[in-house]
C-alpha positions in Angstrom: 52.8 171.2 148.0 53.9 171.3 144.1 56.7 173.5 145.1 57.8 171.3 148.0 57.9 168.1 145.4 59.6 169.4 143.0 62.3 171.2 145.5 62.8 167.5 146.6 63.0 166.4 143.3 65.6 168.5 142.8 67.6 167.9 145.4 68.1 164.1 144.7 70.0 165.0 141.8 71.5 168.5 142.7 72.1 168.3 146.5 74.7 168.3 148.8 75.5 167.4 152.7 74.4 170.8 153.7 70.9 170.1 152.1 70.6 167.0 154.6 69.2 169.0 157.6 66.0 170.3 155.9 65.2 167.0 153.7 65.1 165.4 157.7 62.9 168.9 158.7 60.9 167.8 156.1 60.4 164.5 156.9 59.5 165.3 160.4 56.8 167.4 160.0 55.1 166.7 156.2 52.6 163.4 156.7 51.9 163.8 152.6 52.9 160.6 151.4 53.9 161.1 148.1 56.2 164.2 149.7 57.5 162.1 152.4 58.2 159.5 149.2 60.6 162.3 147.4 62.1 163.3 150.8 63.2 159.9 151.1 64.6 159.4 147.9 66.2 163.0 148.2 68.1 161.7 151.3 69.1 158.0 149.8 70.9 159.4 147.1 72.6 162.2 149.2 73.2 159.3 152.4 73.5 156.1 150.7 73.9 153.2 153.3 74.3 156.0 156.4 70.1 157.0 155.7 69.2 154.8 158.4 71.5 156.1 161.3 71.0 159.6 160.0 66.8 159.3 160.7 67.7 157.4 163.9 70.2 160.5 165.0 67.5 162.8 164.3 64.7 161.1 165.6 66.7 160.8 169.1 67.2 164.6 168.8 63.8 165.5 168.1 62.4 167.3 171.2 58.4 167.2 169.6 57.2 163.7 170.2 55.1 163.6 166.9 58.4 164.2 165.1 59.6 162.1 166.6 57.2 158.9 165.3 57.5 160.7 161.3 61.5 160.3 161.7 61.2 156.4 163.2 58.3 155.2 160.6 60.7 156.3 157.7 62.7 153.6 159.0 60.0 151.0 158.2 59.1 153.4 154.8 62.5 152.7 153.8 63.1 149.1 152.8 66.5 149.7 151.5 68.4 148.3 148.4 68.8 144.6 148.0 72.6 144.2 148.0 72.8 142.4 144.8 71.0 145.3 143.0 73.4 147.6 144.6 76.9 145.9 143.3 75.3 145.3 139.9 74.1 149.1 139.8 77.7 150.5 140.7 79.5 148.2 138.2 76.5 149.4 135.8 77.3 153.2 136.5 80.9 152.7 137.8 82.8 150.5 135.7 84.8 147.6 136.5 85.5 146.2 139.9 86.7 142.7 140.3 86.0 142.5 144.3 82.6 143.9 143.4 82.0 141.2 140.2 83.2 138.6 142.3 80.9 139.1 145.3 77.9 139.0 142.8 79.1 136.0 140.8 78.9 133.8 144.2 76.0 135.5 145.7 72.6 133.8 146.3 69.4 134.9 147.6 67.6 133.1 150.4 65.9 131.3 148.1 68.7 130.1 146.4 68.1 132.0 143.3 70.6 133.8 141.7 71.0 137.6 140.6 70.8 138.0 136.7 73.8 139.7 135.4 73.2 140.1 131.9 73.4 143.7 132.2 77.3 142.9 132.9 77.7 141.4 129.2 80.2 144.1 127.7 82.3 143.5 130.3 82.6 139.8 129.3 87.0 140.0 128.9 86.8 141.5 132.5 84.8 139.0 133.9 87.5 136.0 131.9 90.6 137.8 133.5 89.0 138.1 137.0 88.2 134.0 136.8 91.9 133.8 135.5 93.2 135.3 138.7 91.8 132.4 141.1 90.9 129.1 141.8 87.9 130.6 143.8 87.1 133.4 141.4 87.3 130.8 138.5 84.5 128.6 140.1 82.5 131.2 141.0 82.5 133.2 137.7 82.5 130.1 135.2 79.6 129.0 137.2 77.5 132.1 136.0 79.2 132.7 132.7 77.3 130.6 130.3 73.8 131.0 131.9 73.6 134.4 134.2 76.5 136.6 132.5 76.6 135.9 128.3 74.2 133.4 127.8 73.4 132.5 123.9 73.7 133.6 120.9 77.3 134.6 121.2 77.9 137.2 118.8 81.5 137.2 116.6 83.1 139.0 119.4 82.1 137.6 122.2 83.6 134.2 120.6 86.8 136.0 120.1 87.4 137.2 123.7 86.2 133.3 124.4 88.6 131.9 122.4 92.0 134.1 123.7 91.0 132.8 127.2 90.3 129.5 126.8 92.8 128.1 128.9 90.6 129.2 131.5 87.2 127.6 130.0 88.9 124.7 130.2 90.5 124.6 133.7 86.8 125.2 134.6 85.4 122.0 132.7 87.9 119.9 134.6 86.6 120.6 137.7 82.8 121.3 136.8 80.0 118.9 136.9 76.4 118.3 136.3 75.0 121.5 135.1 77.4 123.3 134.7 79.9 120.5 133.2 76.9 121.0 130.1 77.3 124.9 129.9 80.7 124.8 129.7 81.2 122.0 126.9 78.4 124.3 124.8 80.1 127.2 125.4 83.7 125.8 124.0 81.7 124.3 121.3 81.0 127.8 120.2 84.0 128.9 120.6 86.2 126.2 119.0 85.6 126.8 115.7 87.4 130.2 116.3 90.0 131.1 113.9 92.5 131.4 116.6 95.9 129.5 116.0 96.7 126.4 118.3 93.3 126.3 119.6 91.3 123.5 118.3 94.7 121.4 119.4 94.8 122.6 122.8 90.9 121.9 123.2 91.7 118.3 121.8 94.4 118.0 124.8 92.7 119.6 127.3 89.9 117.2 126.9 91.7 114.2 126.2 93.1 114.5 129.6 89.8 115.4 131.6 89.7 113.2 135.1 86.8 111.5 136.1 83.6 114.0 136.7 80.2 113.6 137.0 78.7 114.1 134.0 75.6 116.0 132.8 73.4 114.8 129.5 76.5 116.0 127.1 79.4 114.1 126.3 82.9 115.6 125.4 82.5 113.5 121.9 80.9 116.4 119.7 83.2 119.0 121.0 86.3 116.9 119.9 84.8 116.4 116.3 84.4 120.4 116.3 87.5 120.5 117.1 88.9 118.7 114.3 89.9 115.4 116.3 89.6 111.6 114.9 86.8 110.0 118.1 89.1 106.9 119.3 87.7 104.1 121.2 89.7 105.4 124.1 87.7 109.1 123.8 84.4 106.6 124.3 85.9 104.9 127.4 86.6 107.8 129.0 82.9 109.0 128.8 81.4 105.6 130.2 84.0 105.6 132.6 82.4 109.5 134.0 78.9 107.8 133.5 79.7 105.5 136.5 79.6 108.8 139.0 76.6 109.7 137.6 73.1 109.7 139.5 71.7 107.2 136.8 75.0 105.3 135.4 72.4 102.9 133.3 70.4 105.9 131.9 73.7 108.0 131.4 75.5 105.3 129.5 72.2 104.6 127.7 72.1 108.3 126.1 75.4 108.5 125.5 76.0 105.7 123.3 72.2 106.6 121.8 74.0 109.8 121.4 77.3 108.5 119.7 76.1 105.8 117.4 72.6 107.9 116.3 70.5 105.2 117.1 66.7 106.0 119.1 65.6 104.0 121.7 63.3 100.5 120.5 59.5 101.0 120.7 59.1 97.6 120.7 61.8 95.0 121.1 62.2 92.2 118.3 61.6 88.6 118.1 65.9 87.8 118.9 65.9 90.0 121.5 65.6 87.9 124.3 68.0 85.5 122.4 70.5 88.6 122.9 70.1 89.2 126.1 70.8 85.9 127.6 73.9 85.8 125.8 74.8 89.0 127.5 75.5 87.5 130.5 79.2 86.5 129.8 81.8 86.8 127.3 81.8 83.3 126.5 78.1 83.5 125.7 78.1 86.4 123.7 81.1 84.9 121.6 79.0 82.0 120.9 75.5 84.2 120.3 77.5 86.2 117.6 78.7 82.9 115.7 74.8 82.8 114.6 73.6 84.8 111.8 72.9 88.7 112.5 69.2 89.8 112.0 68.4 91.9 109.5 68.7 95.6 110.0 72.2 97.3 111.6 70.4 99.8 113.3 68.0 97.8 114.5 70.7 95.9 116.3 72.8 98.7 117.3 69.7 99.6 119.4 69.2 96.4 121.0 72.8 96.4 121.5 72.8 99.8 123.9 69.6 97.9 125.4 71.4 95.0 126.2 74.5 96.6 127.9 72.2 98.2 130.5 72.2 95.3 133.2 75.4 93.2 131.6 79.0 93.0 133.6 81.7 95.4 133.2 83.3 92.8 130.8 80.7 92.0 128.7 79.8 95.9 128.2 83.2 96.5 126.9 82.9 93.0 124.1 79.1 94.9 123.1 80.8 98.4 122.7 83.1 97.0 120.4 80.6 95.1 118.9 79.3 98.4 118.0 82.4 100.5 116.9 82.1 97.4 114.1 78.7 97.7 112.8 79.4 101.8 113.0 82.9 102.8 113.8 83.3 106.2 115.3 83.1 109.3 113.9 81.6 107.6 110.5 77.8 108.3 109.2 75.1 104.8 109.4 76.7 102.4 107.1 73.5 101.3 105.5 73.6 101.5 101.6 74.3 98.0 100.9 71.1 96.7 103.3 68.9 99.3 101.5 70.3 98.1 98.3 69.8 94.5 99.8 65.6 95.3 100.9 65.5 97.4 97.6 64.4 100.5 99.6 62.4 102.5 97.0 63.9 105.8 95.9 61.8 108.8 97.3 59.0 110.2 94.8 60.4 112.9 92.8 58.6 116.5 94.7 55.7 118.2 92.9 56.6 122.3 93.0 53.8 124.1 94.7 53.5 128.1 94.3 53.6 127.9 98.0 56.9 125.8 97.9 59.3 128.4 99.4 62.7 127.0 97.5 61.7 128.0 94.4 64.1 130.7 92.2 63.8 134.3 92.9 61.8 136.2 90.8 58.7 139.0 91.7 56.0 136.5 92.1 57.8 134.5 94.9 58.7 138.0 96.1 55.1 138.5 96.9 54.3 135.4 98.4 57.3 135.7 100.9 56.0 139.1 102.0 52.5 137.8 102.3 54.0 135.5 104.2 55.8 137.7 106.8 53.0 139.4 107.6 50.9 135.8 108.5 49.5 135.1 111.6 51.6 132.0 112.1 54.7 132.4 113.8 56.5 129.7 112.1 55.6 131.1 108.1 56.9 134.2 109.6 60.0 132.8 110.8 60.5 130.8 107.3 60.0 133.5 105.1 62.3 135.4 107.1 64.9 132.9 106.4 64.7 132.7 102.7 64.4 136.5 102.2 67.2 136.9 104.2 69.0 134.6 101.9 68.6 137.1 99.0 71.0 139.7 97.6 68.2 142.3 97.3 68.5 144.8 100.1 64.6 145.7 100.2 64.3 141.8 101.1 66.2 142.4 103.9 65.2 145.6 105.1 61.1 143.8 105.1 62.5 141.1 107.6 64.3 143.6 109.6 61.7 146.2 110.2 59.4 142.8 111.0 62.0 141.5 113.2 62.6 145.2 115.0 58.3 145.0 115.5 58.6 141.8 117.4 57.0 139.6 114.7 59.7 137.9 113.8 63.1 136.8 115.8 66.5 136.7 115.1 67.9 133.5 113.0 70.3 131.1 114.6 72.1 131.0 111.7 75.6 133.6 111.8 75.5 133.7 108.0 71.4 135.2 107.6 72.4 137.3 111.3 74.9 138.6 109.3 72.7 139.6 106.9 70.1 141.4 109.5 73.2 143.2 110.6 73.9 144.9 106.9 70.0 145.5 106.9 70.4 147.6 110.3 73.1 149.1 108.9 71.4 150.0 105.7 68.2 151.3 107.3 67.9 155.1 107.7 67.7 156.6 110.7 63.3 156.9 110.1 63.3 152.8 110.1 64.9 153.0 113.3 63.0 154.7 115.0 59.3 154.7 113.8 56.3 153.7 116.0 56.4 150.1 117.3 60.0 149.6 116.3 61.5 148.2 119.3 64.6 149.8 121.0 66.3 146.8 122.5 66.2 144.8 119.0 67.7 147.9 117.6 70.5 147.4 120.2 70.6 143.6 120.0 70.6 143.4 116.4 73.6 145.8 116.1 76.0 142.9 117.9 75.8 141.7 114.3 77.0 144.7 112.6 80.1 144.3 110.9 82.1 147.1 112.6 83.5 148.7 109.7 79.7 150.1 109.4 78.7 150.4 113.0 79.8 154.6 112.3 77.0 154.9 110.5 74.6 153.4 113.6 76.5 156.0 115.5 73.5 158.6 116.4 71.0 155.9 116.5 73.7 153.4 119.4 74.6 157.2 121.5 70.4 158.1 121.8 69.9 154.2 122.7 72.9 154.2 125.3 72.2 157.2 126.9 68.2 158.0 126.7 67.0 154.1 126.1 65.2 151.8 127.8 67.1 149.9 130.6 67.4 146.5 128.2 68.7 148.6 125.4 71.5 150.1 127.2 73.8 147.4 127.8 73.7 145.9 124.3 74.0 149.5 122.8 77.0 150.3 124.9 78.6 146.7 123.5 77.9 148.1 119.9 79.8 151.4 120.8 83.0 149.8 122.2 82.9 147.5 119.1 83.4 150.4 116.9 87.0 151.2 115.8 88.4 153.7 118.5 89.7 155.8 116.4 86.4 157.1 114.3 84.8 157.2 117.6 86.6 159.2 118.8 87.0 161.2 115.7 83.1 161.3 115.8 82.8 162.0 119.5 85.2 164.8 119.6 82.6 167.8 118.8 81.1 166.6 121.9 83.5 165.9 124.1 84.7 169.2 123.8 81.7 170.8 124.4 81.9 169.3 127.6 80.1 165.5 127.4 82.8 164.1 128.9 81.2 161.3 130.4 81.5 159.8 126.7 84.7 158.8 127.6 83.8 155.9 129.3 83.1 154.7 125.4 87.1 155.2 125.1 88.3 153.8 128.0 90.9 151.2 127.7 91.4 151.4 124.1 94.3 152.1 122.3 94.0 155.8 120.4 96.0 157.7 118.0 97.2 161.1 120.1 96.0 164.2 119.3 95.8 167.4 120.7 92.1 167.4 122.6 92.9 163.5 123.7 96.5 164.4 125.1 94.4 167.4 127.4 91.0 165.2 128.2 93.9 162.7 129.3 95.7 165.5 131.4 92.4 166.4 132.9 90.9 163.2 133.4 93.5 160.9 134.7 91.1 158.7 136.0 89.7 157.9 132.3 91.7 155.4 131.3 92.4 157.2 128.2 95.3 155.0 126.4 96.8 157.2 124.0 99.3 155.9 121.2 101.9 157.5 118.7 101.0 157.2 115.2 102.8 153.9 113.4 106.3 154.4 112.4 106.8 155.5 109.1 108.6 152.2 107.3 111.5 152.3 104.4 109.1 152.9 102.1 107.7 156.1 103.2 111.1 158.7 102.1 110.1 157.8 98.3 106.6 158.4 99.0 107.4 161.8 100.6 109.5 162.7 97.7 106.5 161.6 95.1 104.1 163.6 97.3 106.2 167.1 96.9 107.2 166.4 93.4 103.2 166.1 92.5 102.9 169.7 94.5 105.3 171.1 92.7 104.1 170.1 89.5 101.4 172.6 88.0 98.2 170.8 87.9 96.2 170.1 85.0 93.2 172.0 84.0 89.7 170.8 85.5 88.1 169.3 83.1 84.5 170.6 81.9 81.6 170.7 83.9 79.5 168.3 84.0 76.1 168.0 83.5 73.9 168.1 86.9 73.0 164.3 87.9 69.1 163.4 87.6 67.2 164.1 90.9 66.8 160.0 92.2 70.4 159.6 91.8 71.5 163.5 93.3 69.3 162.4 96.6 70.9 159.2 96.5 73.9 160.3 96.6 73.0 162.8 99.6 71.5 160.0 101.8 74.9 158.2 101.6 76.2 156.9 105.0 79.7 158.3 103.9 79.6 162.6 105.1 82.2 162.5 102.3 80.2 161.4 99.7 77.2 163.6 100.8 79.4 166.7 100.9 80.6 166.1 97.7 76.7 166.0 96.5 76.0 169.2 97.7 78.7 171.1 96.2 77.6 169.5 93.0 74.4 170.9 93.6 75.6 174.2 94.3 77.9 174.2 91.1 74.5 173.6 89.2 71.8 175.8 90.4 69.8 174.5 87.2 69.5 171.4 88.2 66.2 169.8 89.7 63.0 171.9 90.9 64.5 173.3 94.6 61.3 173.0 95.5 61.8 169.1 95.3 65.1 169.5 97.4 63.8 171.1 100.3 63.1 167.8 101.9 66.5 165.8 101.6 67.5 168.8 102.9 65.7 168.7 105.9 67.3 165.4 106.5 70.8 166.6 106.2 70.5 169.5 108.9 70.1 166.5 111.6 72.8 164.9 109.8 75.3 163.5 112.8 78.6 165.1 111.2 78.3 169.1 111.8 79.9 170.0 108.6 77.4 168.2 106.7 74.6 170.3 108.5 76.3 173.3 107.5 77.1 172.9 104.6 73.5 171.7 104.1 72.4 175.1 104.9 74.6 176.9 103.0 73.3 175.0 100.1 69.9 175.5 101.1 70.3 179.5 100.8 71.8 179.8 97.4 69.0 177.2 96.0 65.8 177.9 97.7 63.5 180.9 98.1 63.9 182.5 101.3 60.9 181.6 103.0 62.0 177.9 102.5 65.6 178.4 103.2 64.2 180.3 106.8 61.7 177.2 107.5 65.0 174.8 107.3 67.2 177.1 109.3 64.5 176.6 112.1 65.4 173.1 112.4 68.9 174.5 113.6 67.4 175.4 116.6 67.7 172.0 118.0 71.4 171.5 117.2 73.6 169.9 120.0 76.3 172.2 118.9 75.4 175.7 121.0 77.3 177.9 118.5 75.1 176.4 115.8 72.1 177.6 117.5 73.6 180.7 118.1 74.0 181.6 114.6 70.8 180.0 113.5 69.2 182.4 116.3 70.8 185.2 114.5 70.2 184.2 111.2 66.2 184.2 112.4 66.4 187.2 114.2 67.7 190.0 111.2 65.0 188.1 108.8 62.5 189.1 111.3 61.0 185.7 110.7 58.2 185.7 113.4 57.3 181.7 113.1 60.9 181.4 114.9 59.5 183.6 118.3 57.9 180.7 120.4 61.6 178.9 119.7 63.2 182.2 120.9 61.1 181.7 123.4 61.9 177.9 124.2 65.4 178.7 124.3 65.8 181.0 127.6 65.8 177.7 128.8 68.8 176.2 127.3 71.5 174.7 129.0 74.3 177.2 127.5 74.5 180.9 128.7 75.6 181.8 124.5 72.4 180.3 123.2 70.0 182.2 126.2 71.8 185.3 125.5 71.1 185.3 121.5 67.5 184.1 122.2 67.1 187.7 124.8 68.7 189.4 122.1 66.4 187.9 119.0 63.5 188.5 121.4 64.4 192.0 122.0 65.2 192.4 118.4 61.5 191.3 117.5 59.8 193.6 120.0 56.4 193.4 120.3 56.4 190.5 118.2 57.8 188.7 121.2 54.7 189.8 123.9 52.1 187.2 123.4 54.7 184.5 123.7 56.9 185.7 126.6 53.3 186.0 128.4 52.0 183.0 127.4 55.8 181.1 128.9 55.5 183.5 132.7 52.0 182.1 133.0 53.2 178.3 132.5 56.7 178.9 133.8 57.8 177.6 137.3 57.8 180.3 139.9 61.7 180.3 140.1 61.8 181.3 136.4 58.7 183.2 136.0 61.4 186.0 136.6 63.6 185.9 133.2 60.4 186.2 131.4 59.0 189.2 132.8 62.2 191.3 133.0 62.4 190.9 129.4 58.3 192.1 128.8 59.6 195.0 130.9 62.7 195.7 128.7 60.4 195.4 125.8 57.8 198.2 127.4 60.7 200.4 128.4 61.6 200.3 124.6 58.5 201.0 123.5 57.8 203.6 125.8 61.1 205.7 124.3 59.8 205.4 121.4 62.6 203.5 120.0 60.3 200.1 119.2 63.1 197.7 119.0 67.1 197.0 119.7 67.3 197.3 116.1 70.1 199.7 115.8 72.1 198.1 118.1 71.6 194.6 117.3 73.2 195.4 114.3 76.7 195.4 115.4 76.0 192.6 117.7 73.9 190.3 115.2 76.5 189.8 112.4 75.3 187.6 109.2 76.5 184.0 110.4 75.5 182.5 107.0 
């Protein structure tokens, strides 16, 4: 039965048509549910939507009636895939499709509840050309944007791409309402701050000449003041005007001119309120009313103004608005200094500083408290002390409130400037921080959208493992993080893999403009379907013929002498120096160590070391282990050449293999071992030979892997025991003698 699973397990990922007929055999005749289960799955993935005509075909051409009944109760087994998760998993997996996008932005379920599409995020420009192209598709799609599709925080980006299309935002705002009339003004009151020339003026425009819409509980007022714009009585009129279509004009014209003059409702109405009231029953009342003394207090009366305006006539609102614009005109903070100086308002107590007080100058002491702090109990003096350390240069400051923020005991600041600084913490953080127990994957991803992307290369390994073996929330903001960083060092990056074969990391350069080289003009020839965008290098300007003649004038030149060497650098600052995020830098540290073999204990450098063989860049891991054997005794520079063995780079592996094998180091044979199974026929062919080479060496673990191995490759192991008896019984004990032409010293 363990056989039978794991042949349909197999299949759902390997199969083709032609496996079809025997996943329905199968079905018909197995009543193991957890088999049937795989069968099923086998034969979704192969059939997609046909699955249920293929069971009801072979159920009608089943001549056993029991057969029969298993074919037709798959039906019912089968519920199918909600259509909404379909479209959102092929634009997941598939990329782009704008009839696909659009039929999920205006779906709805029964229930009227709509599908989240948050995985959809990095396709946010996508999703602003496709409401571009239509009147319907801009409805639809504007109506899930803010909410369902790139809700906040919006992240530097995310307000860029915003801000380029926000002729489109605002088409939408002058036909929203309600709702989604308050996601869009918050959405463009993100965006309008954005650097972008011309656009706080054609916000200002835009809504300036809004028509009449019912409104939701925001008015246009704060986005105009973002935008740079003087609020005008006429801005004001046009908002009371929209309140009249409202559900509740009273309540809405109550909030927004609570809203616009930063008055609260009364608790309790004063003594002249009624007074007030009755003259707010005509113009010619309220003319006479405001001949009398005004009470005490502008605010106060402010309030009872907005009050009072609730049940008056059309024209006797507009005579208590601008009764208002004069005790606050718009735009302007409470003008109340000369009544405090009037009551003589007592001045606030000067504070008493506390050790607890959190604004108090840096120095170790407060140091310690903050920390204390962050690891509270109380989410809010975890949250605080968050926000000051963040606000300190020190980087060990920020790397505390990161690795508490990536544990989930702390969240991310609305404030850009300290996400800023939670971004250089990420980016600082070694590759340990990021992932140690209980560090979270999808804050990892989420907190690299604030990442300044001239250091998102050195996220690189961390983003690739998170996009392509993370949790489902982690993948979508991991991908973002990847297409942030500048194409052309991805690519750079990328291109030892990409020639091995991973093309499917293409997707990462799809669309964006690259600098042609020779593997990106062949990926492009064989994979036209990419969307590879390949670019000439920039022109060379007038500048650049002088700059070639300097450039062979200094090689024909003889160059000066080097000057003396240099002393060795101390040990903190030599593995300083090799933990840099630069492979330059590091490179350069290890040759230094190499030009000064009496420099610090190698026994002291094994472990930075270590670090550098999983170093991202391939040329750093070699040249890591070519610095490893001239420093270190050979038993330590064998134990480092182990951790080779897991390369991604086959040829590595290869000559790690080799480099094991002649050193007879027998610690390496359960790896030799491990590695029959490897995905590239160059790295199973060293491990036979280093197996061979090791003889008898190699017995107890080839055994050990035939009696756990599957029955399909029980095979590989045993014709190699055999080769090894067969050399044993000649006498000859080992492929040594012949390994030796074949095994050449790749150090």
């Amino acid at each position: 039965m363990n056989v039978r699973k794991t042949a349909a397990r197999a299949l759902a990922t390997t199969g083709t048509a032609r496996s079809v007929p025997a996943l329905l055999d199968g079905l018909g005749q197995g009543d193991n549910p957890g088999l049937r289960a795989l069968l099923l799955d086998a034969l979704r993935a192969l059939l997609g939507d046909t699955l249920a005509a293929a069971l009801t075909a072979a159920a009608a051409r089943a001549t056993d009636a029991r057969t029969r009944d298993r074919l037709l109760a798959a039906l019912d087994e089968d519920p199918g895939e909600d259509p909404a998760a379909a479209d959102l998993r092929r634009l997941a997996e598939e990329g782009w499709d704008p009839d696909t996008a659009l039929r999920l932005a205006e779906r709805r379920a029964p229930g009227g509840r709509a599908p989240d599409l948050r995985e959809l995020r990095p396709y946010l420009a996508d999703w602003l050309d496709l409401a571009a192209s239509s009147a319907r598709a801009r409805r639809a799609v504007l109506a899930a944007l803010p909410t369902r599709i790139c809700p906040r925080p919006w992240q530097d980006h995310e307000r860029g791409a915003l801000a380029r299309r926000a002729t489109v935002l605002l088409d939408g705002l002058a036909e929203a309402e309600g709702a989604e009339r308050d996601a869009l003004i918050e959405l463009l009151e993100a965006v309008v701050s954005h650097p972008r020339p011309g656009l706080a003026a054609e916000v200002t425009a835009a809504v300036r000449a809004l028509p009449p819409r019912r409104p939701g509980r925001r008015s246009t007022l704060p986005l105009l003041r973002l935008a740079g714009a003087v609020v005008v009585r006429a801005d004001l009129d046009r908002e009371l005007a929209a309140t009249a279509s409202a559900p509740d004009p009273e309540a809405a014209r109550g909030r927004l001119l609570h809203e616009t003059f930063g008055v609260a409702p009364q608790a309790e109405r004063p003594s002249w309120y009624d007074g007030l009231a009755a003259a707010a029953r005509s113009t010619t009342a309220l003319a006479a009313h405001r001949e009398r003394p005004a009470p005490a207090g502008s605010r106060a009366l402010l309030a009872a103004l907005v009050d009072v305006q609730a049940g008056a006539p059309p024209d006797v609102r507009a005579a208590l608005v601008t009764w208002m614009t004069e005790l606050q005109p718009l735009g302007t903070p409470p003008w109340t200094l000369a009544e405090d100086a009037r009551t003589g308002a007592a001045a606030p107590p000067p504070r008493t500083a506390r050790p607890a007080d959190l604004d108090q100058p840096r120095s170790a002491a407060q140091r310690e408290r903050l920390l204390a702090r962050l690891a509270s109990d109380a989410p809010d003096r975890r949250a605080a002390a968050a926000r000051t350390l963040l606000a300190w240069p020190e980087p060990d400051a920020r790397a505390a409130v990161l690795d508490a923020h990536l544990r989930g005991r702390v969240d991310a600041p609305a404030d850009p400037a300290l996400r800023a600084a939670l971004g250089r913490a990420l980016a600082e953080a070694g590759p340990a921080a990021l992932s140690g127990d209980g560090v979270r994957p999808e804050r990892v991803a989420r907190t690299a959208a604030d990442v300044d992307a001239r250091a998102l290369p050195a996220l690189l390994p961390v983003l690739l493992r998170l996009w392509e073996h993370g949790p489902r929330e982690a993948r979508g903001d991991a991908f973002a993080a990847l297409r942030r960083m500048p194409a052309d060092v991805l690519a750079a990056r990328l291109e030892d893999r990409i020639a091995a074969g991973a093309t499917g990391l293409l997707v990462l350069l799809a669309g964006r403009p690259l600098h042609r080289t020779p593997l990106l003009d062949r990926l492009a020839a064989h994979h036209p379907r990419a969307g590879l965008v390949l670019v000439d290098g920039p022109l060379h300007g007038p500048e650049a013929a002088a700059r070639r003649a300097d450039a062979l004038r200094a090689l024909r030149e003889r160059a000066p002498a080097p000057p003396p060497a240099a002393s060795p650098p101390p040990y903190e600052e030599l593995v300083a120096l090799l933990r840099s995020p630069e492979p330059r830098r590091v490179r350069r540290a290890l040759a230094r160590l190499a030009e000064h073999p009496g420099g610090p204990d190698p026994a002291r450098l094994e472990e930075p070391l270590r670090e550098l063989l999983t170093h991202p860049e391939t040329g750093v891991r070699l040249h890591a282990h070519r610095t490893a054997r001239a420093l270190l005794d050979r038993d330590a520079h064998l134990r480092l050449t182990e951790v080779l063995l897991d390369d991604a780079r086959p040829e590595v592996v290869r000559g790690a293999v080799r480099v094991l094998s002649r050193a007879r180091w027998s610690p390496a044979v359960p790896a030799f071992v491990a590695l029959l199974g490897h995905g590239r026929p160059v790295v199973r062919r060293a491990a036979e030979e280093a197996l061979l080479h090791a003889g008898t060496e190699a017995v107890p673990a080839l055994r050990r892997a035939a009696s756990h191995a599957r029955p399909d490759r029980r095979a590989a192991y045993e014709r190699l025991l055999t080769r090894i008896r067969e050399a044993e019984g000649r006498g000859e004990g080992t492929y040594l003698g012949s390994l030796v032409k074949v095994l050449p010293d790749q150090t």
